[in-house]
C-alpha positions as a Markdown table, in Angstrom:
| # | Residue | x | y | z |
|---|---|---|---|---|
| 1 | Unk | 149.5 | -114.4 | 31.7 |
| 2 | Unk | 150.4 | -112.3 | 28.9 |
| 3 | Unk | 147.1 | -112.8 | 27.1 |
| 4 | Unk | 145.1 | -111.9 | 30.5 |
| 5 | Unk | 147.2 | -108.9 | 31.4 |
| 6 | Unk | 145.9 | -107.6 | 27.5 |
| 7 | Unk | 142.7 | -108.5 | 28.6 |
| 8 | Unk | 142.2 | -106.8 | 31.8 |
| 9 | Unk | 144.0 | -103.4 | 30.0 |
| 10 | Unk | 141.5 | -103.3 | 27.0 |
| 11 | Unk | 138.5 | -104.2 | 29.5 |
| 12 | Unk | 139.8 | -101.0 | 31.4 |
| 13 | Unk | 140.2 | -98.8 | 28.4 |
| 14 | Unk | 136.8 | -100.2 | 26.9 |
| 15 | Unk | 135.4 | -98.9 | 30.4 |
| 16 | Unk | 136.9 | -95.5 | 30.3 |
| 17 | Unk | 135.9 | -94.4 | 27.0 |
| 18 | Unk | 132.3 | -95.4 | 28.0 |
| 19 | Unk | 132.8 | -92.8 | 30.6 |
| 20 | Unk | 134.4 | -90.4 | 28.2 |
| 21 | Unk | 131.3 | -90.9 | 25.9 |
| 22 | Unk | 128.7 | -90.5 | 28.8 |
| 23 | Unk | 130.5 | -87.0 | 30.0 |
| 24 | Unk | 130.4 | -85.7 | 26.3 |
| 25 | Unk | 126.9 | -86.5 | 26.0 |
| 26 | Unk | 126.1 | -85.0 | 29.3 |
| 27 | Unk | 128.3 | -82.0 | 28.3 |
| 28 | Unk | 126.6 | -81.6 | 25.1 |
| 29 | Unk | 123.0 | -82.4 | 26.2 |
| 30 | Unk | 123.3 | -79.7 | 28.8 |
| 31 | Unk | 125.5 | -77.3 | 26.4 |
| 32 | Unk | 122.6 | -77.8 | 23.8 |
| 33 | Unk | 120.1 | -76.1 | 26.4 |
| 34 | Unk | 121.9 | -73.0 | 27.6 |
| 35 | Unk | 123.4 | -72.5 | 24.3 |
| 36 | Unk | 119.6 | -72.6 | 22.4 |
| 37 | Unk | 118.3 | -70.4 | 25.5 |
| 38 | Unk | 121.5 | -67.9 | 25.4 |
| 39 | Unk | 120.3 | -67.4 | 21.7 |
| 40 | Unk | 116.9 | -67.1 | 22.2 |
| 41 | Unk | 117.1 | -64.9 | 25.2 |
| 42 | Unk | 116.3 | -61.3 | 24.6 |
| 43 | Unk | 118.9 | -60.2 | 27.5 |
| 44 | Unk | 121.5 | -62.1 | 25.5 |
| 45 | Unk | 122.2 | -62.7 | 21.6 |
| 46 | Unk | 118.0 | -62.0 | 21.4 |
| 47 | Unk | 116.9 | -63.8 | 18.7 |
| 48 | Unk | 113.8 | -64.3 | 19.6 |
| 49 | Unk | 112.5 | -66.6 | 16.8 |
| 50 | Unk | 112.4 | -70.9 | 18.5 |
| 51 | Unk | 110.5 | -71.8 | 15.3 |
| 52 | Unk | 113.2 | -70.2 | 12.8 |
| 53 | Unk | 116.1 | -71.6 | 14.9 |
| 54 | Unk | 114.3 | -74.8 | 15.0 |
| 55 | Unk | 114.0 | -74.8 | 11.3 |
| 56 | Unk | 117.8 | -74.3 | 11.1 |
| 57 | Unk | 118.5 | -77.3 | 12.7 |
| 58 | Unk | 116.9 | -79.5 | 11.2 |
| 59 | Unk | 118.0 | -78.1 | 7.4 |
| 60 | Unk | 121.8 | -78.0 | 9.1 |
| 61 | Unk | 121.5 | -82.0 | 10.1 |
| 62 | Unk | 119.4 | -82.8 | 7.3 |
| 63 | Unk | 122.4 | -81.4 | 5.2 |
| 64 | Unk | 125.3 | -83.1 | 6.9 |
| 65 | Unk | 123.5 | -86.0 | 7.6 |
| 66 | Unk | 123.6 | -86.2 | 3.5 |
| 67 | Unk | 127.0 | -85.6 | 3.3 |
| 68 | Unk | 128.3 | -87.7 | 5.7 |
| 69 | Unk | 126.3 | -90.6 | 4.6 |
| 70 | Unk | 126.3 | -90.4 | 0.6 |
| 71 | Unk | 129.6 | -87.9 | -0.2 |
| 72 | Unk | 132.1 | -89.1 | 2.7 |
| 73 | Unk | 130.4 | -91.9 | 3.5 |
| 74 | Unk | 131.4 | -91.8 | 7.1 |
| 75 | Unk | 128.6 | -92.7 | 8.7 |
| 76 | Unk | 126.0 | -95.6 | 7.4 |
| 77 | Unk | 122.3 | -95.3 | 6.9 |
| 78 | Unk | 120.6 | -98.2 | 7.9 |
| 79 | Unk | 118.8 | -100.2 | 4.3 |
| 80 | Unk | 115.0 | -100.9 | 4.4 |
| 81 | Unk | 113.0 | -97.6 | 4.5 |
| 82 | Unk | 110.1 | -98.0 | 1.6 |
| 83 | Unk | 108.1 | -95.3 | 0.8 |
| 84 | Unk | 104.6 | -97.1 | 2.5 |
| 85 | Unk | 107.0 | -96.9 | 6.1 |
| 86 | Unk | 108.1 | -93.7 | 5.4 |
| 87 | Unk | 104.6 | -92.1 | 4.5 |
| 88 | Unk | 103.2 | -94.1 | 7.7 |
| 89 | Unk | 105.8 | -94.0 | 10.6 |
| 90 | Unk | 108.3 | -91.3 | 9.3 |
| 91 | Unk | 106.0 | -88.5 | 8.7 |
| 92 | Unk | 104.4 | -88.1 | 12.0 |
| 93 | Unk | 107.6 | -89.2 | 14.2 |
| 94 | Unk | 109.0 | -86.1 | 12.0 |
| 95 | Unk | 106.0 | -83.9 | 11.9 |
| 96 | Unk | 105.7 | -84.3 | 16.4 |
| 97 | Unk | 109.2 | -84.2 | 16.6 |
| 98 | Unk | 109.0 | -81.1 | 15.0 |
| 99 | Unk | 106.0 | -79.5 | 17.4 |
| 100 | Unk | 108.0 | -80.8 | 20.1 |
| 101 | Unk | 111.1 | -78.6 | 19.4 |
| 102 | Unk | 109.1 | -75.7 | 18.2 |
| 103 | Unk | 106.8 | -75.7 | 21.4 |
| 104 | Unk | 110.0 | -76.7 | 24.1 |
| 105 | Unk | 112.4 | -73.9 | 22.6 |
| 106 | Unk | 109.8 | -71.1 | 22.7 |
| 107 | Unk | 108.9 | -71.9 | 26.4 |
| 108 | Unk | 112.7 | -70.8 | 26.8 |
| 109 | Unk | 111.0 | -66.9 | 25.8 |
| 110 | Unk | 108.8 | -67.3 | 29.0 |
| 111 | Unk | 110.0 | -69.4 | 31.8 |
| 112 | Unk | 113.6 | -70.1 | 33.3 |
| 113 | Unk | 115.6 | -73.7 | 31.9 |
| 114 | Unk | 114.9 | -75.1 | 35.2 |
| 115 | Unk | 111.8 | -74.7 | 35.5 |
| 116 | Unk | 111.3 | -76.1 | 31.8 |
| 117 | Unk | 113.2 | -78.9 | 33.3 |
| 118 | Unk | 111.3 | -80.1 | 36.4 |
| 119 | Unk | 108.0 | -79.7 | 34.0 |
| 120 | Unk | 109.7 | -82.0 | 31.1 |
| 121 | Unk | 109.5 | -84.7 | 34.2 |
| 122 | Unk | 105.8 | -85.2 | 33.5 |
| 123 | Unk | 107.0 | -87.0 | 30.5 |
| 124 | Unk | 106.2 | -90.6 | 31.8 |
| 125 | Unk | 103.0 | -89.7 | 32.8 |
| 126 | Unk | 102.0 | -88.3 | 28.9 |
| 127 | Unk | 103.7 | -91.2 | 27.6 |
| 128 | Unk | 101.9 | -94.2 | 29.8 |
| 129 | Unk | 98.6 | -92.6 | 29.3 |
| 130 | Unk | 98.9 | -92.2 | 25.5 |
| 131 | Unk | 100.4 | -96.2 | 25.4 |
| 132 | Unk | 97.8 | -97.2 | 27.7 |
| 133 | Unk | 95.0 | -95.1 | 25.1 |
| 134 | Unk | 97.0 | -96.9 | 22.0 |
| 135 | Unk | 96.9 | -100.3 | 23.5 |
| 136 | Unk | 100.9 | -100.2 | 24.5 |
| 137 | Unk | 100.7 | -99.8 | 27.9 |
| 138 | Unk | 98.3 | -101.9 | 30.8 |
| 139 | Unk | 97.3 | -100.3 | 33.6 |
| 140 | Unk | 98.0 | -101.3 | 36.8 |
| 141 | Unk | 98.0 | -100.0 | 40.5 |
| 142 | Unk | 102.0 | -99.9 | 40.5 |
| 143 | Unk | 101.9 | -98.0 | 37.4 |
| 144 | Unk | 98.8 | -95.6 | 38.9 |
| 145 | Unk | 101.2 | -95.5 | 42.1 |
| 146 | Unk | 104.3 | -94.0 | 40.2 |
| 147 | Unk | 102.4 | -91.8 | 37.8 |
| 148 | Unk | 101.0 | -90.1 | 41.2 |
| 149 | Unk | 104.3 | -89.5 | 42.4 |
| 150 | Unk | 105.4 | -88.2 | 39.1 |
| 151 | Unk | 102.7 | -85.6 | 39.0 |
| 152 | Unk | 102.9 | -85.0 | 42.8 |
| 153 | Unk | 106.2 | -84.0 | 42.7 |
| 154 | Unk | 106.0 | -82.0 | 39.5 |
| 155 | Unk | 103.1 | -80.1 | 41.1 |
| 156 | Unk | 105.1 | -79.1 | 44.1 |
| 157 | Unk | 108.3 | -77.7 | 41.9 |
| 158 | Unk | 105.4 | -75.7 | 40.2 |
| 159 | Unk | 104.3 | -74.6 | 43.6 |
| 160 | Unk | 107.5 | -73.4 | 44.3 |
| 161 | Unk | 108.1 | -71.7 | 41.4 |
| 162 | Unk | 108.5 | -67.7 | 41.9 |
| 163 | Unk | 108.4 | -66.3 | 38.8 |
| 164 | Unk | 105.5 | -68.8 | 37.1 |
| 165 | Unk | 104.2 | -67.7 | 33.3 |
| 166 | Unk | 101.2 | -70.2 | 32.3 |
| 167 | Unk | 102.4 | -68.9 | 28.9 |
| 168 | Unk | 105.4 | -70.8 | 28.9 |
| 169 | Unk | 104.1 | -73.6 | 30.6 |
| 170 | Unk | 101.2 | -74.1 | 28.3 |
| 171 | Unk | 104.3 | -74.1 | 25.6 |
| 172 | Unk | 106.3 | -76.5 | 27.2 |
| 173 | Unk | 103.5 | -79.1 | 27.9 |
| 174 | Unk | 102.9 | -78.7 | 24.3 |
| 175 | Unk | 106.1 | -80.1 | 24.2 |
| 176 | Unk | 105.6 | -82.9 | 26.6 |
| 177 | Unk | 102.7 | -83.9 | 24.5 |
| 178 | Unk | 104.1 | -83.7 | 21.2 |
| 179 | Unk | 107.5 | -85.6 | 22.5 |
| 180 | Unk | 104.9 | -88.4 | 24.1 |
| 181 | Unk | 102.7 | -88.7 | 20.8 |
| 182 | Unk | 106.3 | -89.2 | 18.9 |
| 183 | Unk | 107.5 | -91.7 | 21.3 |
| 184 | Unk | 104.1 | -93.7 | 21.1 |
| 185 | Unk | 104.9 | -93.3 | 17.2 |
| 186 | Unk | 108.5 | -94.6 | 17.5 |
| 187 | Unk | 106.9 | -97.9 | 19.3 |
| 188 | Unk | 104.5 | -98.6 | 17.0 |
| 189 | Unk | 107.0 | -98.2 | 13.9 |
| 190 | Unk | 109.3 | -100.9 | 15.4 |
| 191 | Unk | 106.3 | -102.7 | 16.6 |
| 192 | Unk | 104.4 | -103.2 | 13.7 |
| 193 | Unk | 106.9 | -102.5 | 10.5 |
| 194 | Unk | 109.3 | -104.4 | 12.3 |
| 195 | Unk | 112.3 | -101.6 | 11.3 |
| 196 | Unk | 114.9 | -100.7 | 14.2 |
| 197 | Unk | 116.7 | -97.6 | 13.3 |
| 198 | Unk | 119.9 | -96.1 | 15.0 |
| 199 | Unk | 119.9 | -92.6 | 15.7 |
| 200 | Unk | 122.1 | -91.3 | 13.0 |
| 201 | Unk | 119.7 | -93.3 | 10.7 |
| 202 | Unk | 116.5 | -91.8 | 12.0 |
| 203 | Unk | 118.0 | -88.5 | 12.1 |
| 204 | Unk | 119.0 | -88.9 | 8.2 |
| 205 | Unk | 115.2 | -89.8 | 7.5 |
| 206 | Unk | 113.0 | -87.6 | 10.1 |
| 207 | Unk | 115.6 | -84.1 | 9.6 |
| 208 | Unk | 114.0 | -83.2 | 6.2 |
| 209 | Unk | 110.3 | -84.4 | 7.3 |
| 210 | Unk | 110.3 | -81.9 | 10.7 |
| 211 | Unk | 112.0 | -79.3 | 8.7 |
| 212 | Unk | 109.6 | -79.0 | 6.3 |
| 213 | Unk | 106.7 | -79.2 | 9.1 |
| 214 | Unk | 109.1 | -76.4 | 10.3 |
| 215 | Unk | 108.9 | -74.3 | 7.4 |
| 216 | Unk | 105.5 | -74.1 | 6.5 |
| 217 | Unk | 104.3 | -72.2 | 10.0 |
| 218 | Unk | 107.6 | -70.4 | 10.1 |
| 219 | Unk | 106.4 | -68.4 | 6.7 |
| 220 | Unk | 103.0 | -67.3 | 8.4 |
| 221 | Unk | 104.3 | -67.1 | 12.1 |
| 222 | Unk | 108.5 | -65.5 | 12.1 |
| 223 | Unk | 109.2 | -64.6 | 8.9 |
| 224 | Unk | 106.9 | -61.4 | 8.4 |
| 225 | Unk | 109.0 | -60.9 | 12.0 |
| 226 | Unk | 111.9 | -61.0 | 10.9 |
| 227 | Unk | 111.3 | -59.0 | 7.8 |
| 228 | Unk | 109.7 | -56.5 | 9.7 |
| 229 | Unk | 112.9 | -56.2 | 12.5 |
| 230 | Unk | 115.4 | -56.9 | 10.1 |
| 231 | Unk | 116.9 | -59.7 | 11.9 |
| 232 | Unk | 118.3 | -61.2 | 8.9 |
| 233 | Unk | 121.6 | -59.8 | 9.5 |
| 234 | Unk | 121.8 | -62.4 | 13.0 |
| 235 | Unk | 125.4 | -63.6 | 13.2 |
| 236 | Unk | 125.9 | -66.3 | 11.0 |
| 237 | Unk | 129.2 | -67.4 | 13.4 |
| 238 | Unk | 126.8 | -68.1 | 16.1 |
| 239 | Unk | 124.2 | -70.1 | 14.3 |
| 240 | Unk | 126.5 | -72.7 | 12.7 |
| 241 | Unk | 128.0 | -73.0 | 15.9 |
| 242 | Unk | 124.9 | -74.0 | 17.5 |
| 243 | Unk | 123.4 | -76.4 | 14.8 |
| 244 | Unk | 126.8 | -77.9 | 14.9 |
| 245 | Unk | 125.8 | -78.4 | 18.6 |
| 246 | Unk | 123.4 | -79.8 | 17.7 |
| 247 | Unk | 124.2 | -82.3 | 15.4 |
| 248 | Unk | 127.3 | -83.4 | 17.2 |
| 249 | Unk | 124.9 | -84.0 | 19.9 |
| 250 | Unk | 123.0 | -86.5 | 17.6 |
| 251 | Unk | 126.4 | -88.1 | 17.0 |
| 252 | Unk | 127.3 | -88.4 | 20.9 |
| 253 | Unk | 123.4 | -89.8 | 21.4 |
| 254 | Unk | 124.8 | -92.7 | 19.0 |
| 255 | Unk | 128.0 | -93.0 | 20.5 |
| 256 | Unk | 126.1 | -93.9 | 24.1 |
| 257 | Unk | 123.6 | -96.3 | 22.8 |
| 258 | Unk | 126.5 | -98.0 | 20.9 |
| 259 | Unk | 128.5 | -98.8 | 24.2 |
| 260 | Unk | 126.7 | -99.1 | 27.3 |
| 261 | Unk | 123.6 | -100.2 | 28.4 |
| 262 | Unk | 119.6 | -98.6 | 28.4 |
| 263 | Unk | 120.2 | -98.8 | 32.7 |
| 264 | Unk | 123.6 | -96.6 | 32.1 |
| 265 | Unk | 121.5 | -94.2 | 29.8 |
| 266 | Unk | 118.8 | -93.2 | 31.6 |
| 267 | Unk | 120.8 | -93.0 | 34.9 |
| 268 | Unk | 123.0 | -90.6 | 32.7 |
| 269 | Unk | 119.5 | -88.6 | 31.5 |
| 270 | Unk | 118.5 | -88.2 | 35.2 |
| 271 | Unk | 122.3 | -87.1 | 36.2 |
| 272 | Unk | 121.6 | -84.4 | 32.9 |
| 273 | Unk | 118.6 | -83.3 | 34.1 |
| 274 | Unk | 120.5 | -82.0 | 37.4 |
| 275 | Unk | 123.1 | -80.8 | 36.1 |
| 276 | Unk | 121.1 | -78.6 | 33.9 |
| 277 | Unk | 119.0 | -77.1 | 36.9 |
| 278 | Unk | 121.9 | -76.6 | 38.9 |
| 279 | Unk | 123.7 | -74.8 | 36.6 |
| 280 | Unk | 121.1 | -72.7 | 34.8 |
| 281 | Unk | 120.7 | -71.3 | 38.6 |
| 282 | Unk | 124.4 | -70.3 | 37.8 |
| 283 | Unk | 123.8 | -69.2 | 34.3 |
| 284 | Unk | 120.7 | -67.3 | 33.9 |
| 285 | Unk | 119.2 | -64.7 | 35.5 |
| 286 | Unk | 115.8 | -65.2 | 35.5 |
| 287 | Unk | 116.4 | -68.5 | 37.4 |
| 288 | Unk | 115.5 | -68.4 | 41.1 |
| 289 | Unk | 115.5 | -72.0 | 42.5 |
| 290 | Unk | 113.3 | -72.5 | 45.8 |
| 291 | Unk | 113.6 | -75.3 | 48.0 |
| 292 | Unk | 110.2 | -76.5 | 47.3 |
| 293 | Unk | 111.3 | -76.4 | 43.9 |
| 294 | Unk | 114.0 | -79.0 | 44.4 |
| 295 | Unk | 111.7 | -81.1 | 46.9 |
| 296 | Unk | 108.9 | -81.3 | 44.3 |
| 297 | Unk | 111.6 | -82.2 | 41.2 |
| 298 | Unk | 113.5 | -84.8 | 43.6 |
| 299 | Unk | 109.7 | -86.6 | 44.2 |
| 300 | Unk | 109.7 | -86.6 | 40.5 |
| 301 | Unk | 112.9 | -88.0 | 39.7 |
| 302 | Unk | 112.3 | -90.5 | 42.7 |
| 303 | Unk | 109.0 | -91.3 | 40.7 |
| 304 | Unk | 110.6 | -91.0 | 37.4 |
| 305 | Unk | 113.3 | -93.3 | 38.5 |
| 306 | Unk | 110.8 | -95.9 | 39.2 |
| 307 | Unk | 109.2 | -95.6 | 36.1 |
| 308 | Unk | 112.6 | -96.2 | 33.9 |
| 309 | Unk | 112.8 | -99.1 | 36.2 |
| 310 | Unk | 110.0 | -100.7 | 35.1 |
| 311 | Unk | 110.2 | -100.1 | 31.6 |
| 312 | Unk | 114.2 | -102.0 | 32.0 |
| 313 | Unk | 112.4 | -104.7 | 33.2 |
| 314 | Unk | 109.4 | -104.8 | 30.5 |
| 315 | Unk | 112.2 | -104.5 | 28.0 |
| 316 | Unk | 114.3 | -107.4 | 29.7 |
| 317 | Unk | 111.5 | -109.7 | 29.5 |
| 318 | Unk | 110.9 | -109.2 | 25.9 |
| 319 | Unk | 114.2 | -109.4 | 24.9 |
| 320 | Unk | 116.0 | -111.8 | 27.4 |
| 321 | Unk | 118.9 | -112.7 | 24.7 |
| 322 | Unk | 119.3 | -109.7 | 23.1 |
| 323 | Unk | 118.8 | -107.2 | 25.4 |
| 324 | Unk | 121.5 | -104.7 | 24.2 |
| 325 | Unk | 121.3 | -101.0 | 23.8 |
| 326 | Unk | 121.0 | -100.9 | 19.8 |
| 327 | Unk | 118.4 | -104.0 | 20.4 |
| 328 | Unk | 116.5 | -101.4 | 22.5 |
| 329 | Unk | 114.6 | -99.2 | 20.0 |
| 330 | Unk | 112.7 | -97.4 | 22.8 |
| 331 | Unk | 116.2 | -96.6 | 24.6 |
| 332 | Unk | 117.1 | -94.8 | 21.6 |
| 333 | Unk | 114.2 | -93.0 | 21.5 |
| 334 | Unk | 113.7 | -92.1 | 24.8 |
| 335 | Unk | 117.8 | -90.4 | 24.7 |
| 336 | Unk | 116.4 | -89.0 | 21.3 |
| 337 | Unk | 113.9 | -86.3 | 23.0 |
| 338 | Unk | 117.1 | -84.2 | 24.3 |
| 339 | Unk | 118.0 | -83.2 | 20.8 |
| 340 | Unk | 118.5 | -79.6 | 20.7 |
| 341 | Unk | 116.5 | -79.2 | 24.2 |
């Protein structure tokens, strides 16, 4: 009776601190994204510079991610990387996952979060076409029935949008397609080389590749900027603080995917996603939501929905006895894309 009682009270606890873990992440996802558009935001700390802050991030996680692993040795880096895997897979996972932070954090300089939000739903729909073009994906008329309503509902939040710059959308579908093209990258690394990697792990190995695809444009493109403006002298309080963000965003990703299931993560992306268009409505602004707005993001979260459905199932199917978060590469990945957006 004893030994049950113990049992029941640990099953409890085990079940609470999943919760805990899901409301950090969902804290810090959405904390990320307000916090990278307060710094950006020209009526705010006005840095305007997404590439340079970018670049900061990466060099700040690259460098704790190095001494957490090899001085402290906190944290463990997963064995197996070889230079042929790392020259194939890691470079342009690193390289898009670079052009997709650049691209999404400089559509903050034109258009409102939410609105960046409700277009980031078109995800899917860049991802299933590029896996169907790569030989990933099949299609089918369920599939061609959700990636309507996807890009149905998307089209009516645009619709509705007041204040619409193409600028910034043209930016932040850059981002779409440059998050896709890494995802499609992600699956064929674990397809074909056969390495799973945590997030921690991929973080330690793709951090120094996207920030030196980060640095190159940023020496042509923001630093003559910066030069010029004298923005050198940015408080340096407030940019550790938010590539500590960051990074302890990248720890919370791990901590999710370590104790719950792909089904609990995606259901606590889409209660993120939310949460950040409610609140930057709150927040910000230059954030006017409309009710077509909301109707055209709910048929894309209703299409969305149905999408992450199908992809459980796919996943279920293909891994029947070991279908577990960490044995779910593409559940990683897919929590992976709301690093420092």
């Amino acid at each position: 009776m004893a030994m049950a009682d113990r049992m029941t009270a640990t099953t409890k606890s085990n079940g609470a601190l999943t919760y805990v873990y899901l409301l950090v992440y969902i804290a810090l996802s959405s904390g990320q994204i307000f916090f990278n558009k307060w710094v950006l935001s020209s009526k705010e700390i006005n840095f305007p510079y997404p590439l340079g802050l970018t670049l900061l991030h990466m060099v700040f996680s690259s460098v704790l991610c190095l001494v957490l692993t090899k001085v402290f040795k906190v944290l463990k880096v997963e064995e197996g990387m070889t230079l042929d895997i790392y020259v194939t897979s890691v470079i342009p996972i690193g390289a898009m996952f670079a052009m997709t932070l650049w691209l999404g954090n400089t559509a903050y300089l034109y258009i409102s979060v939410a609105f960046a939000q409700m277009l980031k739903a078109i995800m899917p729909v860049a991802v299933f076409i590029l896996g169907v073009a790569a030989g990933l994906e099949v299609m089918s008329c369920s599939m061609l029935l959700i990636m309507s309503v996807i890009s149905c509902g998307v089209m009516v939040a645009s619709y509705g949008e007041i204040n619409i710059n193409w600028v910034g959308v043209v930016y932040q579908m850059g981002g779409v397609v440059g998050e896709a093209l890494r995802l499609i990258f992600m699956e064929i690394f674990v397809k074909r080389k056969g390495l799973k990697l945590n997030p921690i792990s991929m973080m330690y190995y793709v951090s120094p590749c996207s920030a030196v695809c980060l640095f190159i444009p940023w020496i042509f493109l923001e630093k003559p900027k910066m030069d010029a403006n004298g923005t050198w002298n940015f408080p340096p309080l407030v940019l550790i603080l938010n590539s500590l963000c960051t990074f302890a965003l990248n720890l919370s990703v791990f901590l999710v995917i370590s104790h719950t299931s792909a089904l609990t993560i995606r259901v606590a992306g889409v209660v993120k996603d939310w949460v950040v268009v409610l609140l930057s409505a709150l927040l910000f602004a230059d954030t006017k939501l409309t009710l077509i707005n909301l109707c055209g993001y709910g048929i894309a979260i209703i299409g969305v929905a149905a999408y992450n459905n199908h992809k459980l199932k796919k996943e279920a199917t293909q891994h029947p006895a070991q279908y577990r978060p960490m044995a779910s590469s593409s559940s990683a990945s897919n929590r992976q894309e709301d690093v420092e957006r």
